[in-house]
N, C-alpha and C positions, 0 to 999 in steps of 0.2 A: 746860486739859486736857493740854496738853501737857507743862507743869513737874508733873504732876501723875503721868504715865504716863512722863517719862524713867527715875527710880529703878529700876520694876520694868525697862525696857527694857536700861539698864548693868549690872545682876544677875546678871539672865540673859546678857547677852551675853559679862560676864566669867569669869562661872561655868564657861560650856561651853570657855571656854579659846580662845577666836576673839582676833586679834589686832586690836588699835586699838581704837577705842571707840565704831565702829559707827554712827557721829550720820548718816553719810549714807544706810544701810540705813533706822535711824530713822526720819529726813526723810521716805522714799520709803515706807514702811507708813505713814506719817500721813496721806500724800496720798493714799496708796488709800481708806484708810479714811472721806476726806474726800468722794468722788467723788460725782458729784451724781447717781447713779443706785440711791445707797442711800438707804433709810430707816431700815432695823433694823441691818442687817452695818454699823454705823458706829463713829464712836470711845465714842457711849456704852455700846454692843455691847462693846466691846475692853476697858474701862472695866470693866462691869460684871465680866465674864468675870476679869480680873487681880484683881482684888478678892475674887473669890469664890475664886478660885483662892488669895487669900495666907493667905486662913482655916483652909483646907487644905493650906497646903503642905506639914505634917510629915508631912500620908500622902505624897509622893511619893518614889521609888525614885532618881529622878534630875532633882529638882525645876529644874535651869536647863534641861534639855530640854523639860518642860513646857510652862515660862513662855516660852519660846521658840516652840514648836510654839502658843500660844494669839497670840504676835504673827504670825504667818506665816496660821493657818488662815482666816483669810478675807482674804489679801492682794489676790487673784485674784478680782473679782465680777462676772462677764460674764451677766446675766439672760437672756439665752438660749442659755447652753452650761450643755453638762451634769459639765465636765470642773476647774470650777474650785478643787477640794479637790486634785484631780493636778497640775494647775497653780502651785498655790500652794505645795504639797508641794515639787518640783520645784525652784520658785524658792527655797526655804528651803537645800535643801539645796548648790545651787548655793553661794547667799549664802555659807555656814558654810564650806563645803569651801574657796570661794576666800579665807576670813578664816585658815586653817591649823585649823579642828577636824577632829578626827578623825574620818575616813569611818564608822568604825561609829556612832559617836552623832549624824554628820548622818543617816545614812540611819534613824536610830533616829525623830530629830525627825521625818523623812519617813513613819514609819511613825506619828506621832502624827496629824499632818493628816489622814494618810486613814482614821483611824477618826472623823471627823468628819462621812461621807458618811451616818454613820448606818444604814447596809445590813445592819449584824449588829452583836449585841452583843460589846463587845469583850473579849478575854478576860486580856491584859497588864492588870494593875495601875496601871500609871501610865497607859496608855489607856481605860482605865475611869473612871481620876481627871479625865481630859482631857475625855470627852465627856460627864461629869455635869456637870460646871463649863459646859461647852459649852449643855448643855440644863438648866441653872440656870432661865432662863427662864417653861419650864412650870409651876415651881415658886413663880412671881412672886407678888407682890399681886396680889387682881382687877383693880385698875387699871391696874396696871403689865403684864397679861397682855393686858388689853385693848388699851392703847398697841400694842404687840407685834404684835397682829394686824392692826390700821391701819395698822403699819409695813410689815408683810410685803405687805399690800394695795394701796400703795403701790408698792410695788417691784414687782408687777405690775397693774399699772394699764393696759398692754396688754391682758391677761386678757378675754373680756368676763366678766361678773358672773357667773353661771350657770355657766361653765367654772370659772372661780375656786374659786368656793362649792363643786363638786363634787370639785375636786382637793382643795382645801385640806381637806377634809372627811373624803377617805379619807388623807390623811397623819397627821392627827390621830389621826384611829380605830386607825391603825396604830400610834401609840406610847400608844394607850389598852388595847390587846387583848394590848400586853405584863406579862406577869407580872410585870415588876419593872420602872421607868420607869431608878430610877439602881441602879446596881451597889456603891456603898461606904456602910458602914452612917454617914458622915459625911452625907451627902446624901438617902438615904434618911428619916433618920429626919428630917430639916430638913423637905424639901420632897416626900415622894413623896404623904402625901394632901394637901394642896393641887393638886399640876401635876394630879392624877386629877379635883379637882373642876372644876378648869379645862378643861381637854380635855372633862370632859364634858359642861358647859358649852356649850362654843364646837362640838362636835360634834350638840349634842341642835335 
């Protein structure tokens, strides 16, 4: 996995014009990634996500901010804060700023992460692009959607069952009642009636 995801990782890093070659930021996103209180936010999460992302990348506006902002947004995965898209944000642009990029395109990256909270639809271009890639998922195979939800279950396994089943319920329902799941006609027309049979599936 790893010689697998350095390429897209040097890409992006050189693209946005960060100096040195970034292997120990790398390192440190592997190991979050790695933490044993994920099941889903993991490296085949990160994986999948850069992958779907290289399919797409000619829609992006400023495709190494992207690909950057998709390594950083779920660096931070603390299962009981509510804070760690800000967090992760945060630490990205830190990172950038102290490798010599330019404050507007870190604080840019910063603003990709946190359309990832999922709170509103995003309405930049390239953050449209970011969090359909992000929510690829819904769009899964049934099996692979299924995995997906065993993962998420998983990662709250504190939960009891009943509390679980009710939240995760009305989260689903919530990106089922929207009008349009992905925002760019690349992803829409891929995976929007799939993710809808899925959701309504896993909601019914």
């Amino acid at each position: 996995m790893r010689e697998h995801l350095q390429p897209s990782w040097q890409r992006a890093w050189r693209g946005i014009g960060a100096v040195g070659d970034g292997l120990a930021w790398f390192e440190q996103l592997l190991a979050c990634y790695r933490e044993p209180q994920r099941h889903y936010h993991t490296l085949q999460h990160l994986g999948e996500c850069l992958a779907a992302f290289d399919e797409a990348r000619a829609l992006a506006h400023r495709p190494h901010e992207v690909e950057l902002a998709l390594w950083f947004h779920d660096a931070i995965y603390e299962l009981k804060r509510s804070d760690n898209e800000a967090r992760s944000a945060d630490w990205a642009r830190e990172a950038l700023v102290e490798a010599g990029v330019d404050a507007a395109a870190a604080d840019r990256v910063h603003a990709l992460i946190m359309a990832t909270r999922h709170d509103a639809v995003p309405q930049d271009a390239d953050a449209q692009l970011l969090v359909d890639v992000d929510l690829g998922i819904l769009g899964a195979t049934p099996d692979r959607f299924a995995e997906y939800e065993d993962q998420i279950r998983s990662e709250y396994a504190f939960v009891p069952g009943w509390l679980f089943r009710h939240k995760r319920r009305e989260i689903l329902r919530g990106f089922l009642d929207r009008p349009r799941l992905y925002s760019t006609p690349h992803f829409h027309d891929r995976l929007e009636a799939r993710a809808r049979e899925n959701l309504a599936r896993a909601v019914s």
